[in-house]
Structures are given as structure tokens and as C-alpha cells.
N, C-alpha and C positions, 0 to 999 in steps of 0.2 A: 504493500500500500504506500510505505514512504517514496518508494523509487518512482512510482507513478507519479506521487503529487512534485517530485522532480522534475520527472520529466515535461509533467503539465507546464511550470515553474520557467524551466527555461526556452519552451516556444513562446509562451508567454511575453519573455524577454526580448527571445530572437525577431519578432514580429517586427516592434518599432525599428530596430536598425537595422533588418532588409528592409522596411519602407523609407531609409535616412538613404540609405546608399540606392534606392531606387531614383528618390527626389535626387540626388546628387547626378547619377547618371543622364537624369531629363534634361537637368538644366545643361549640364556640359555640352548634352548634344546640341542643345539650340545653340551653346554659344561656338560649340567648332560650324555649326548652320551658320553662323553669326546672323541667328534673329535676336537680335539686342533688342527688341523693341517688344517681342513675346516674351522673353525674361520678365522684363519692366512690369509687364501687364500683368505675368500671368502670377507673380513670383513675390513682389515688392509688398504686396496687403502683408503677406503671413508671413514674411522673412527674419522677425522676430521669436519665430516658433521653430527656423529652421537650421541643421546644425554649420558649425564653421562653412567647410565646404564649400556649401550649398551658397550659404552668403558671399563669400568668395567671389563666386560666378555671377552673382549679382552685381557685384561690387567691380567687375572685369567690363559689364555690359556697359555701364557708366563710361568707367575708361577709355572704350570704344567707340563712345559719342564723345567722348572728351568734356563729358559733365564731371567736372574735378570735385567741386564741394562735393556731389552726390557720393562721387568714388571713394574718396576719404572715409564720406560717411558710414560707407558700407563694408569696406576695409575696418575700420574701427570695431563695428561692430563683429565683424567675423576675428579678426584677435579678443576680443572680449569671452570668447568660446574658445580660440584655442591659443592662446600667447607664444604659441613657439613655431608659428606659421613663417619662414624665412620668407616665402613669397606674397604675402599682403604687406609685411614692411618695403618690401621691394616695390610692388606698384606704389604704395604711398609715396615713397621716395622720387620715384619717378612721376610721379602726380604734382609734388611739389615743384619740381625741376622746372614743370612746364608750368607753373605756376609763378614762376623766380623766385620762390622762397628757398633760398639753397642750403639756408641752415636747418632748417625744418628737414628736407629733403638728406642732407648728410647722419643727420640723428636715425631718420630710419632705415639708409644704407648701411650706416653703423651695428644696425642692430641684426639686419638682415643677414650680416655678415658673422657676426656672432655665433648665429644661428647655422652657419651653412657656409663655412672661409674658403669652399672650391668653387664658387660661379664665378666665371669671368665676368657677368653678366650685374653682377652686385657691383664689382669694383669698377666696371666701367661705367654705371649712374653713377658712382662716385667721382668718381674722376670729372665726368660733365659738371658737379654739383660745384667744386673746386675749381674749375677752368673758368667756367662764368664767373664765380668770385675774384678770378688772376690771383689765385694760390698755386702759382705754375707748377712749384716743387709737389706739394701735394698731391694735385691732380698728375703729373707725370707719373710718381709713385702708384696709384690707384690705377691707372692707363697699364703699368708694366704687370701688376699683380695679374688685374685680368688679359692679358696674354700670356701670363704663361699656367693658365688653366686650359684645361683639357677641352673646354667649351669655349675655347675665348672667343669674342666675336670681332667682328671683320673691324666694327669700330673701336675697338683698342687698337688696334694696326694703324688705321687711320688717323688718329688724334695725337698719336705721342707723337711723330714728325711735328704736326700740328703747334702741338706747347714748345719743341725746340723753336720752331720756327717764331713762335711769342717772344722764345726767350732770345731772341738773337743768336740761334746757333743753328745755323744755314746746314753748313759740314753735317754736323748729327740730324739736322735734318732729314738731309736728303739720304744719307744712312738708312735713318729708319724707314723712309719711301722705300727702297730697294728690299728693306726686310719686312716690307708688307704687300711691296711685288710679289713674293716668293709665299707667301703664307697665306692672301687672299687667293679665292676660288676666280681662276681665268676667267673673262670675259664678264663678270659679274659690274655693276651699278660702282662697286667699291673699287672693283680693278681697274677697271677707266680712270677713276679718280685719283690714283695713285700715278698711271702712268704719267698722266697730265701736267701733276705735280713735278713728277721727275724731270719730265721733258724741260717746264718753266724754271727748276732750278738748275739742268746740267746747262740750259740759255744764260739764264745766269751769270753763271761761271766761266762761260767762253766755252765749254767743252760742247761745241758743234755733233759731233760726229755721238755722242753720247743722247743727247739732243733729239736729234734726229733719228735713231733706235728706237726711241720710246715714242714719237711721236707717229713713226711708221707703222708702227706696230698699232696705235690708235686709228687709223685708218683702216687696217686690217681688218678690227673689232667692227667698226662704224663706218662704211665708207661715206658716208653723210656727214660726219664731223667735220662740219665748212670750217668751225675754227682752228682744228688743229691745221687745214690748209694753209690757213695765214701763217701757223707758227712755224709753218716747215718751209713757206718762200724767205719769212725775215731767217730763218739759219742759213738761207743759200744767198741771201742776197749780205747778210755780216761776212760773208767769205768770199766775196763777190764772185758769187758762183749764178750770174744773174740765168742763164741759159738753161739751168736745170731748175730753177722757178718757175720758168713758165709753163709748163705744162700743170701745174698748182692754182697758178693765174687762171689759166683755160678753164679748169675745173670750177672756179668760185664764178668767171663770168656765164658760163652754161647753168650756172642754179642758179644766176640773178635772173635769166631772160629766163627760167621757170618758174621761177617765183618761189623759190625755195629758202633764200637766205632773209634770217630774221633782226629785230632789233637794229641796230647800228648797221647791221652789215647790209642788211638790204641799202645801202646808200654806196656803202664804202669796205677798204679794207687794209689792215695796216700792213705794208708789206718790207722795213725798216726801221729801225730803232739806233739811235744812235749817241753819244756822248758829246756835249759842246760846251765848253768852260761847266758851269753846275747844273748844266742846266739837261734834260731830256728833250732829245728830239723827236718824236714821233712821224712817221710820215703813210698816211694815205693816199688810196687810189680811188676813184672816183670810175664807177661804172659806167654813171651815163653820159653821152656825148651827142649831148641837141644839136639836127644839124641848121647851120645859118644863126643858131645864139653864142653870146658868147656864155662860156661856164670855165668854172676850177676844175680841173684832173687831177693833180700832184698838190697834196697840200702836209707841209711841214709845219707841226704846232712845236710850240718854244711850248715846254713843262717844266717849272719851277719845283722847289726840294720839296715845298708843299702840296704840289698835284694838281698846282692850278695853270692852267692853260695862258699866258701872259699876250702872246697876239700869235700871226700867223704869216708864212709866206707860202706863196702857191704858183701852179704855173695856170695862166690863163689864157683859154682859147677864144682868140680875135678872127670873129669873120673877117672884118677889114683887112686884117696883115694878109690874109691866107688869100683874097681877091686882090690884093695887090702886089701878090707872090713873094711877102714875106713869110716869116717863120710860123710853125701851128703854135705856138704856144710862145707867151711874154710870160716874162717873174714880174708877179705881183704883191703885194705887202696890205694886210689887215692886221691892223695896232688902235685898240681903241675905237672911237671912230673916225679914223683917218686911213685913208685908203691911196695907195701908192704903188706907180709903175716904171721900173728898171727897165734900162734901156738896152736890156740880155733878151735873145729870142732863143727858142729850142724845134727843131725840125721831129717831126714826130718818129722817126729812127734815132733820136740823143742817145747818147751813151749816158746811162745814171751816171757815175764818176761824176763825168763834166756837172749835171743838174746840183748833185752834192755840194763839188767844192765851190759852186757859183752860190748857192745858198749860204755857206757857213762864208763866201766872202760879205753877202749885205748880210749876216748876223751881226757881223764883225766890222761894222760899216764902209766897207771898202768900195763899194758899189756906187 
């Protein structure tokens, strides 16, 4: 008789928690469905009656709409049932982040962490929490923890270049670019991103040929990446390797007459960079060419150590000169509002060289 009222005893038992792990099972499915919005509805009356978990998933659905007080809320509530949940300090943490509360956000990476010190995944929301504060040193710390976890994810690889690069350490920078070449998943959102990085820093440094590996290789990925075209004509034309540019050229003017290039570039495209007493030169090209108007083609901005554009010279094409069987194009000068024409013409076969050092001579007021 006792063994029975045992075993009555613990079905009994067993009932409510295969109905716990039943509700747990529902809601996860909706939320790998990601119906966030049949959670909310179906779930949030009684989510005081239901265990950790369960609330959990509730508290994810939030996340997912990026209702942060909700998220917290509900987060909260599910550590209030089980306090040693590594991953509800985690979204908190991460809730606050996008929040910019990043001290809030560091207290419950910290604790997540406590809880569970092998997620890459913990110390790179930390790391983000630190980086936005410009606690470089911290944040790099939290960046390297989580990469060298079993799980690290692709953005620890990406960020600690990142904070060298905050810190002024270009070298380790581009270091770490290459050791998260090798560790991100080919062809992926983040591999792009890293290549890009490298190519802009081995530019940099003068290391053309280095440059130009990574940059080729982004084409490979992307044959539509119109900007990395520009970045592979200004490495040929810093070499003045102007001839093997062109076919680079060819490629950005064939997506302008499709309509393919966006932003900025739909106009123009940089295809030179260069140093002039402190100053940066910039120089674009100009796609379009009205015919019988006159327009700018080649236009060289003066950029100051502050990033501000100070005026401009350009080459300008003159109906007049060209029906008077002068030159396709005059140098012209935009400074303020005062507008200025040199009495230098260029035949539309110029040799850049010659355009160059005739520019840095009216830089230099010689002109």
C-alpha cells in the first residue's frame, strides 16, 4: 500500500514539470519561428506563473523587437527564478550596450562571466561595453579573452585591430587584420571587412604590391565592389603604373552608364592621392562630359590636417578653346568665392605627370 501511494506521489509530481518543459518547448519553437509577436500575445498574461526558461524566451522576443525596457524586464524577472542563468545577464548586458549605458551593461557581462568564463561571446559584449567608454586597454583585454575561446566570434577578430588602431598602433594593427584574415570564415560579411582594412592600411604604408593582394582578392569575392576599383587605380597610378589603371577606369565608367554606382560615386571617382607640404591632395575624375558645355573632369581638392577641404583646382573643359582649336581642357582655380583661370591648357591625351606637377606648380604659386 505504501509503495503505491509512492508511486501515486510522484506522477503527481512528475505532471507539472512535463507541463514546464512542455511550455518551454512551445515557446522556443515560436521563437527559432521567430513569431515574437505570438510569444507577446500568447505568453506575457501568465509569464509570472511560468518557470525561468520559459520567461527567458519571452524576454528574447522583446530583444528581437528591440523593446529594451521590456527585455530587461523580463530578463529580470526570469533571474529572479533562477540566478545562475549566464545567458539572461548576457542579453541584459547586451541590452544595455544598445542602450549606452555601458556601466550597467559591464556589471552584467561581469557576472555572466562568473557564471560561465569560456564564451567568447560574454567577453566580446564586454569588450564593446569598454571600447565605447575609450577604456582601450580594457576593452583590448576582453577583445583577446574572447578569441581565444573555443566559440570566439568573428567580432573579437575584428575589433582588437580596431582599439590598436584607437590607440595609434597602425603596425599591430594591421597585425591583427592578417590574424583575423586567417581565423574569419572566407568570403563571409567579416572577411570582406578585414580585407579592406588591410588593403587601406598596407596603402598606407607604401606597401603597393601588398595593397593590391588584398584588394584583388576583394574583387574576386565581389566583382561589384566599385570601391575597391578606385583603390586598386590610386595603387597603380602612386606607382605610376597609369596603363594598368585603366582597364579599372573602364570598369567604374561601364557601371556609371548602368546606373550602378552609388553615393559620391555616381558623380565621380578618386583615382590619386597625394602629399603637398601638410597638406592632402585628393584628386577626382568626373564621369560626365556635356557635349558643347563647359564642365570640370580632373579636380584636385587641397585637404587640411583637419579634413577640411580649403578650395580646389580643376581642369576645365572650354567649348570655345576646343572650336578655336585650342586645348580640351584649361586649369582652373575654386578658392572661396573667387574663381580663377591659368593660362596652362591640356590636350585630352596629357600625360598625368605633366597635369600633376603643373598643379603643385599654382599650389605653390608659380603659375
Amino acid at each position: 500500500m505504501k509503495q503505491i501511494i509512492a508511486v501515486l506521489l510522484f506522477s503527481f509530481l512528475a505532471m507539472p514539470l512535463m507541463a514546464q518543459e512542455e511550455l518551454v518547448d512551445e515557446i522556443k519553437g515560436l521563437y527559432d519561428e521567430k513569431k515574437y509577436d505570438e510569444i507577446i500575445d500568447l505568453h506575457v498574461p501568465e509569464a509570472n506563473k511560468y518557470p525561468a526558461e520559459a520567461i527567458y524566451y519571452i524576454g528574447m522576443a522583446y530583444y528581437m523587437k528591440a523593446d529594451d525596457n521590456k527585455c530587461i524586464k523580463y530578463m529580470d524577472m526570469a533571474l529572479d527564478k533562477d540566478p545562475n542563468d549566464p545567458d539572461a545577464y548576457y542579453i541584459k548586458g547586451m541590452t544595455y550596450n544598445y542602450m549606452g549605458q555601458f556601466d550597467n551593461a559591464i556589471n552584467n557581462f561581469n557576472k555572466a562571466i562568473q557564471l560561465y568564463n569560456t564564451s567568447g561571446d560574454y567577453y566580446s559584449g564586454l569588450g564593446d561595453s569598454y571600447f565605447h567608454l575609450e577604456k582601450l586597454d580594457q576593452a583590448l583585454e576582453a577583445y583577446q579573452k574572447a578569441s581565444q575561446q573555443e566559440d570566439a566570434p568573428d567580432r573579437a577578430f575584428l575589433m582588437i585591430p580596431q582599439v590598436y588602431n584607437a590607440k595609434n598602433e597602425q603596425d599591430k594593427a594591421l597585425e591583427a587584420f592578417y590574424i583575423a584574415r586567417d581565423k574569419i570564415a572566407k568570403g563571409t560579411d567579416s572577411y570582406v571587412n578585414v580585407l579592406y582594412n588591410i588593403g587601406l592600411l598596407e596603402m598606407l604604408g607604401k606597401q603597393y604590391e601588398n595593397a593590391q593582394t588584398a584588394f584583388s582578392e576583394l574583387i574576386e569575392l565581389d566583382p561589384n565592389d566599385y570601391h575597391t576599383y578606385a583603390k586598386l587605380i590610386q595603387i597603380h597610378y602612386a606607382q605610376k603604373q597609369y596603363e594598368q589603371a585603366e582597364p579599372y577606369k573602364m570598369k567604374l565608367y561601364a557601371a556609371s552608364s548602368e546606373g550602378l554606382l552609388e553615393g559620391n560615386m555616381q558623380d565621380m571617382f578618386c583615382f590619386d592621392q597625394f602629399k603637398w607640404n601638410d597638406k592632402l591632395i585628393q584628386v577626382f575624375e568626373r564621369f560626365a562630359e556635356p557635349e558643347g558645355e563647359l564642365y570640370y573632369k580632373h579636380l584636385f581638392y587641397v585637404v587640411n590636417q583637419e579634413g577640411e577641404i580649403e578650395y580646389r583646382i580643376q581642369t576645365e573643359n572650354s567649348p570655345v578653346s576646343v572650336e578655336l582649336g585650342g586645348p580640351k581642357y584649361l586649369l582652373g582655380m575654386d578658392k572661396g568665392q573667387i574663381h580663377s583661370t591659368f593660362n596652362v591648357g591640356f590636350d585630352e591625351d596629357f600625360n598625368y605627370d605633366d597635369l600633376k606637377n603643373t598643379v603643385i606648380m599654382a599650389l605653390e604659386g608659380k603659375l
